[in-house]
C-alpha positions as CSV (number, residue, x, y, z in Angstrom):
1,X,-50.5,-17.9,-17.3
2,X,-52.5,-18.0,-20.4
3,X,-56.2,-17.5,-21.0
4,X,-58.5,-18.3,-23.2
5,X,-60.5,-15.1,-24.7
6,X,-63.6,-15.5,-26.5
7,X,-65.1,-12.1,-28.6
8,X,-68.2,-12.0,-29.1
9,X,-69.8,-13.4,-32.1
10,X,-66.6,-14.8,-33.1
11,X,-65.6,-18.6,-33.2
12,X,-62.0,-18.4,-32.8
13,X,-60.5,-18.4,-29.7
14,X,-57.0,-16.9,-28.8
15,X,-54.8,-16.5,-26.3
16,X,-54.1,-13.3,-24.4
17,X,-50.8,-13.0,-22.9
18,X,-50.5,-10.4,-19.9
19,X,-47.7,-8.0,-20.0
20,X,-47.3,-5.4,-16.6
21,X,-46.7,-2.1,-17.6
22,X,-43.4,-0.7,-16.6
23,X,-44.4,3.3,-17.0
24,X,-45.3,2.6,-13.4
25,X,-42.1,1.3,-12.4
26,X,-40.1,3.9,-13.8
27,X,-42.3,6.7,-12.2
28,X,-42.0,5.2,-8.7
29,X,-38.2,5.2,-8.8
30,X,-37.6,8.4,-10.1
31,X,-39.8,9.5,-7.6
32,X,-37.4,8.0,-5.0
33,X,-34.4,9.0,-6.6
34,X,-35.9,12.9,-6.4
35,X,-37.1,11.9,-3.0
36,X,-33.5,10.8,-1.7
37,X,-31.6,13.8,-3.6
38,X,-33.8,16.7,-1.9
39,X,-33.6,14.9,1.6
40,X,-29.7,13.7,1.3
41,X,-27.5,16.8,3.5
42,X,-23.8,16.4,2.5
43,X,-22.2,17.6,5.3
44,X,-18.2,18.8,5.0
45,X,-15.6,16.5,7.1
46,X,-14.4,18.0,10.0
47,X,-11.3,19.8,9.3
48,X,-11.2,22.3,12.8
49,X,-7.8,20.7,13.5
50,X,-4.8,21.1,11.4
51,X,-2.8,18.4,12.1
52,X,-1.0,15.3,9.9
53,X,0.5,11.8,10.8
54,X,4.3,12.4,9.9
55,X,5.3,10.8,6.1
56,X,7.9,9.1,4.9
57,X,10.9,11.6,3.9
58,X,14.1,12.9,4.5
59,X,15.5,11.9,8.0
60,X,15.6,15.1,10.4
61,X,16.4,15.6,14.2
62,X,12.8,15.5,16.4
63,X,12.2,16.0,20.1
64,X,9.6,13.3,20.9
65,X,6.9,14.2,23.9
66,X,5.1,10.7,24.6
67,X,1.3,11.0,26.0
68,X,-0.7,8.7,27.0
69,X,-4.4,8.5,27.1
70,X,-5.4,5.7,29.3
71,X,-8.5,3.5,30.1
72,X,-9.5,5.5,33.1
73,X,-9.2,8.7,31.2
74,X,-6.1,9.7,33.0
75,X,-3.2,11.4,30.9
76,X,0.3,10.9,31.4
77,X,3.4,11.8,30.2
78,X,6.0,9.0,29.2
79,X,3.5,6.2,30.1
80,X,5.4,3.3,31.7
81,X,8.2,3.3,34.6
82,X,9.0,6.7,35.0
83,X,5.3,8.3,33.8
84,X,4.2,11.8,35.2
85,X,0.0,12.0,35.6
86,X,-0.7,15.0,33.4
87,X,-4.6,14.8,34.6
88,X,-6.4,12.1,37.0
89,X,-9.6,14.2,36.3
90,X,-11.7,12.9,33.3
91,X,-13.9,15.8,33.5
92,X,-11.5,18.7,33.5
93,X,-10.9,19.8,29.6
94,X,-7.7,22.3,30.3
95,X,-4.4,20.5,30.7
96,X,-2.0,23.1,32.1
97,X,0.5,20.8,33.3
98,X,0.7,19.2,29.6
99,X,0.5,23.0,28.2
100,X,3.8,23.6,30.0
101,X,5.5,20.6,29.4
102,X,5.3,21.2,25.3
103,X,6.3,24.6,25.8
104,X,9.6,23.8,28.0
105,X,10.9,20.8,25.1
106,X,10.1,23.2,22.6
107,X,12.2,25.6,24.0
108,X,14.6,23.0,25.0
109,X,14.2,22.0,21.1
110,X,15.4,24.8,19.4
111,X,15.5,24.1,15.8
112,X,14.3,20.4,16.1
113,X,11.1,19.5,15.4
114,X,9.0,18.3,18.1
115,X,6.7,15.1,17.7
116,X,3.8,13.9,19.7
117,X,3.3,10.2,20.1
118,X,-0.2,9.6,21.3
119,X,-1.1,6.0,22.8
120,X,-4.6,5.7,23.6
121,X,-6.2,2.5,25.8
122,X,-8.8,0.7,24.5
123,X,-11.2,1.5,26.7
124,X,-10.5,5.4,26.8
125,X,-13.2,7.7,26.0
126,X,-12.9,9.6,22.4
127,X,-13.4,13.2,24.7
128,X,-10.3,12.6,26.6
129,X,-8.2,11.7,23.3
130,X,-10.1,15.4,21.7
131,X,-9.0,17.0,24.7
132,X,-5.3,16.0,24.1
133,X,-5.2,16.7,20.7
134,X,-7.5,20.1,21.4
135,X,-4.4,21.3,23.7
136,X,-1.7,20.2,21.0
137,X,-3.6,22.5,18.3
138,X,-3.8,25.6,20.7
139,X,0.3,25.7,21.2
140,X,0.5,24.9,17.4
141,X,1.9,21.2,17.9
142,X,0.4,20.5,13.7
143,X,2.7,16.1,13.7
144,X,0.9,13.4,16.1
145,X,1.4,10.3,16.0
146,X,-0.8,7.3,17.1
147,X,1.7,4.7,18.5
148,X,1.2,1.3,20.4
């Protein structure tokens, strides 16, 4: 918008064009950016288990040890026809009988590696699936794989 100034005592009339000071604007947003800096915490990612999802590489002999975490939270071993319940009990956070089963193909193994496939349900609860892998860290199980 334009208006019409008059000085005084003068005759001629001009035009006044507004202009917004910026000085403002850049105070205010470094002011944010300092604010958003000192209040940001970078937190490291969790790294507490040691484990990788198996590559691509040369082909070697593995033992394979199928779990499954299902929607109930019930583990099993070789989920499908001939599946052994690991745990019924959601709650409980020590799986012995899974303990013992990785032991025995291990020693069964010998010099092949062993491989944990991990199927999860959709509907089971992230603890049960930490408790699995939690167990597979303490005997020093370091490939899972999540399977279908």
């Amino acid at each position: 918008m334009k208006r019409q100034l008059r000085a005084k005592g003068a005759e001629e009339t001009g035009f006044d064009e507004p202009t917004p000071s910026i000085a403002a604007l850049i105070d205010v947003t470094f002011l944010l950016l300092i604010f958003f800096v000192a209040t940001t915490t970078i937190l490291k990612r969790e790294r507490d288990l040691t484990m990788g999802v198996p590559t691509e590489g040369p082909e070697v002999e593995v033992e394979a040890i199928v779990v499954g975490v299902e929607n109930d939270g019930s583990i099993v071993l070789n989920p499908g026809v001939g599946q052994l319940l690991v745990s019924g009990n959601p709650e409980e956070r020590e799986l012995i009988v899974l303990e013992n089963h990785v032991e025995m193909v291990r020693s069964v193994a010998a010099e092949r590696d062993v491989v944990v496939q991990l199927r999860v349900g959709e509907e089971a609860t992230q603890q049960r699936v930490v408790d699995v892998l939690n167990c597979f860290a303490k005997l020093g199980v370091t490939t899972v794989g999540l399977v279908d």
